[in-house]
N, C-alpha and C positions, 0 to 999 in steps of 0.2 A: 504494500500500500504506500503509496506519494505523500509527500507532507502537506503536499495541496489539498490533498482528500481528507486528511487529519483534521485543518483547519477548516475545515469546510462547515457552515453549519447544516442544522438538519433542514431540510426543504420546508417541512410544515414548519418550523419555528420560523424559520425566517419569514415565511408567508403569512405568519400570524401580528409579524411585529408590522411589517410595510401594512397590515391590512390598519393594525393601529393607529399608526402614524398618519394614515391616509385618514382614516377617521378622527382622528384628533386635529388633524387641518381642517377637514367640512367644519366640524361642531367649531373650531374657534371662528373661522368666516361667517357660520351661521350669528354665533353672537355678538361681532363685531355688527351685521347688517344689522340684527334687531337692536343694538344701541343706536345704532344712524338713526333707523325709523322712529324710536322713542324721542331722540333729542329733535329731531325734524319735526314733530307735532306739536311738540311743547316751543318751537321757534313757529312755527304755524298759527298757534295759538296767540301768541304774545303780538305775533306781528299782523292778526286779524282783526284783532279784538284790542289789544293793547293800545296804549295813549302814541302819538306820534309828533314829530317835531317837525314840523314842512312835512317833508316829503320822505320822509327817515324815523322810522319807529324810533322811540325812545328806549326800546331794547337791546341789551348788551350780551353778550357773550357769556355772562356771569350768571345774570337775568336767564338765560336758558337752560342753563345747566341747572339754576337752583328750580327753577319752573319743572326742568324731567326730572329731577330727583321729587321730586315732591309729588309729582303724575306717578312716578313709574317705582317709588320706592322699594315697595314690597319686591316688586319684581329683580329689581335691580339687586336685591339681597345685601348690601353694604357697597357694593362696587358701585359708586355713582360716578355719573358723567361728570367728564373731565371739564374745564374750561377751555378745554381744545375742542374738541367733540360741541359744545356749543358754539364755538367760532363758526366751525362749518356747516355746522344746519344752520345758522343766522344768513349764512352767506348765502346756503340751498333756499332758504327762504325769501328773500330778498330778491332774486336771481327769480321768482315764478312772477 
């Protein structure tokens, strides 16, 4: 037997870890989208309905984030949107 074949791992283990990995990629892009979505409502909200200055919501960045933690708390389990994550749904918002 080769030293190649020694190192070699076992076909199913390997094929179990890529299948994880691959899974563990969806599930993080899955919930990176449903934060986009969360914080894009709560910037939708603010900039439908909220006060504005001319032509320019008086909504910030900060304003959106503390708006989807507030909406989406429970959900969000402690991981609340960043004030990045609000930058750019204000931006998504803005932008319809």
């Amino acid at each position: 037997m080769s030293t190649a074949t020694k190192t070699r791992k076992d076909p199913v283990e390997s094929e179990a870890e890529r299948r994880e990995v691959r899974n563990s990629r969806r599930r993080a892009k899955r919930r990176a989208e449903a934060r986009q979505s969360k914080a894009r409502h709560a910037a939708f909200e603010l900039c439908a309905w909220g006060a504005w200055n001319g032509d320019r919501p008086r909504a910030t960045a900060v304003d959106v984030a503390g708006r989807a933690n507030a909406m989406y708390g429970a959900y969000l389990k402690g991981d609340d949107i960043t004030v990045q994550e609000g930058a750019d749904a204000l931006a998504w918002a803005l932008s319809l």
